[in-house]
C-alpha positions in Angstrom: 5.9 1.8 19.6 6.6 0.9 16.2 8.3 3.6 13.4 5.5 2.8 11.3 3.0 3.8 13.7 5.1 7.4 13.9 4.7 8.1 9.7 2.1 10.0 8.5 0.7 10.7 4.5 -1.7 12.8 3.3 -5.1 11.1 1.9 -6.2 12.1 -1.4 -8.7 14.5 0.3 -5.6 15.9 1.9 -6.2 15.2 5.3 -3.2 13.9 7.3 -3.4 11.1 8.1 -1.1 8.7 11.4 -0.3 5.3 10.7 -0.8 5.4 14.6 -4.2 5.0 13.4 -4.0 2.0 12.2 -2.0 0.2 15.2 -3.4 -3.1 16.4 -4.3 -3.9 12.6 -3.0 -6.0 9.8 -1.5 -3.5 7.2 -1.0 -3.7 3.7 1.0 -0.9 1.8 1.1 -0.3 -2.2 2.3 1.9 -4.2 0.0 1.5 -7.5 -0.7 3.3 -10.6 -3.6 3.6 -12.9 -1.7 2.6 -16.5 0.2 -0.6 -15.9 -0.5 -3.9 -16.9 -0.9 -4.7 -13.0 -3.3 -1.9 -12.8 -6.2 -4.9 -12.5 -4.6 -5.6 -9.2 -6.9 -3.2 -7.7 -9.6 -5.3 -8.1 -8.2 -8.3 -5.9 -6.6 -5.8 -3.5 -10.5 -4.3 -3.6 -11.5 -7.8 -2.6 -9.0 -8.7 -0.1 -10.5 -5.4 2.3 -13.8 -6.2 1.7 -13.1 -10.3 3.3 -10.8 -9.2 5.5 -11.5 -5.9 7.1 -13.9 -6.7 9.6 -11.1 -9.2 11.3 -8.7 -5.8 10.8 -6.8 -5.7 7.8 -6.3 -2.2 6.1 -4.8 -2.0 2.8 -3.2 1.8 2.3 -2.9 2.9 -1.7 -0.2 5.0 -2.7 -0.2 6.3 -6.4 3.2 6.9 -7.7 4.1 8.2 -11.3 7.8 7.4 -10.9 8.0 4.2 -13.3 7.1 4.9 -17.1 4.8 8.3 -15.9 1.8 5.3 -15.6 0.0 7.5 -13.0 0.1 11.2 -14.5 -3.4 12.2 -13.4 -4.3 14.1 -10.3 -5.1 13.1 -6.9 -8.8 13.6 -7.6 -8.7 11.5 -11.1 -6.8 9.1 -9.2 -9.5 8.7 -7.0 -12.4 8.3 -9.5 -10.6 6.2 -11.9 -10.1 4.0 -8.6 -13.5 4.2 -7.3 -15.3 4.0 -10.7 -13.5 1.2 -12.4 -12.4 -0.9 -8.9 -14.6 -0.1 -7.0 -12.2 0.7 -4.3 -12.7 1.4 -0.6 -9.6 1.3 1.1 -7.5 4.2 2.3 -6.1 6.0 -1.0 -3.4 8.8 -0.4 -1.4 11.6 -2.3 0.8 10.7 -5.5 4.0 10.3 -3.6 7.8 9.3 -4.8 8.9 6.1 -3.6 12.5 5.9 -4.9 15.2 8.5 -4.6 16.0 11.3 -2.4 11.9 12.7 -2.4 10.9 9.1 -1.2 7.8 9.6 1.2 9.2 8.6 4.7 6.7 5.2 4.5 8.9 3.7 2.0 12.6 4.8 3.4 11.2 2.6 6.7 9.9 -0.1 4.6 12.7 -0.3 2.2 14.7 -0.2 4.9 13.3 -3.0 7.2 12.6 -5.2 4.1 15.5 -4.4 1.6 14.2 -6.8 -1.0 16.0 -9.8 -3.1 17.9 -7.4 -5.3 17.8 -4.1 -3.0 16.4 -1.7 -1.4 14.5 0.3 -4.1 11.0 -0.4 -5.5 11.3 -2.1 -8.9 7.8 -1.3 -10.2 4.6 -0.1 -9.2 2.6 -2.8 -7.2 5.2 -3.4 -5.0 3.2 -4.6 -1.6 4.2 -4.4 2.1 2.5 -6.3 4.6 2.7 -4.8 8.4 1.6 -6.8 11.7 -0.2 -5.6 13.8 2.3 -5.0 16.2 3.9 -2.3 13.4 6.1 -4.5 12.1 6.8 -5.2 8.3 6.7 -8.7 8.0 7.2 -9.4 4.3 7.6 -7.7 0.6 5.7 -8.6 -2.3 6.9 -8.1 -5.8 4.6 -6.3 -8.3 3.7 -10.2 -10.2 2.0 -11.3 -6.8 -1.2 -11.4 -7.0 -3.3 -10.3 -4.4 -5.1 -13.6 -3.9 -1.6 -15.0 -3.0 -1.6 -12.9 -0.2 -4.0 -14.4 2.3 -1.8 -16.9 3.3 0.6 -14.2 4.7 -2.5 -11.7 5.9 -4.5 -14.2 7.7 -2.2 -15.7 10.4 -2.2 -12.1 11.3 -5.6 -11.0 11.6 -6.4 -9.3 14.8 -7.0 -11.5 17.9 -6.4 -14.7 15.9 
């Protein structure tokens, strides 16, 4: 079994939450914030569940306030501003930290397993991971990729495809 598949992260109701729950599926992790200038990213994120999740793509949301303090509110505001203004729909968890020695166990693995051009830590919030199915990261995004650029990566490893 895959590492991934043995991390867990609290939604923003709270609940814990296994990635083991999410085995067999194409994932795609981000950490995002509500007050950057990649903030609209949501929306194409928002649109990249709603095409692909029926052929098993999850996209998991993790607010971070740890570059410039763009995600101050609470989990709850965190959720409406997401829900209200993106109209989101995927998986949204807890504020977490994903640099430094409180960095949720989700990003040691993935900035482990995919170090990125310059190193390991995440530069800036919109940072994206994509997971295969099997569990295992596949590739890193920087925060300038666009969703929409994604689907070249995402659909080669749709489930049963």
């Amino acid at each position: 079994m895959s590492e991934f598949y043995e991390k867990e992260a609290r939604d923003v109701q709270g609940t814990n939450i296994s990635m083991k729950k999410f085995e067999g599926k194409t994932v795609l992790v981000v950490n995002t914030a509500s007050k950057c200038g990649f903030t609209p990213q949501y929306e194409g994120l928002q649109k990249l569940y709603e095409k692909y999740k029926d052929r098993g793509l999850e996209i998991l949301g993790f607010p971070c306030d740890q570059f410039a303090h763009q995600e101050p509110g609470t989990d709850e505001e965190i959720y409406k501003f997401c829900s209200v203004n993106f109209g989101v729909t995927f998986p949204l968890f807890r504020k977490i930290e994903v640099n430094g020695s409180e960095a949720h166990p989700i990003y040691q693995y993935l900035k482990k397993e995919l170090p990125g051009a310059i190193g390991p830590a995440i530069k800036w919030n919109f940072t994206k991971f994509l997971i295969g199915p099997d569990g295992k990261p596949r590739k890193r995004f920087s925060p300038s990729t666009e969703p929409e650029k994604l689907e070249k990566y995402i659909e080669p490893l749709l489930s049963g495809e």
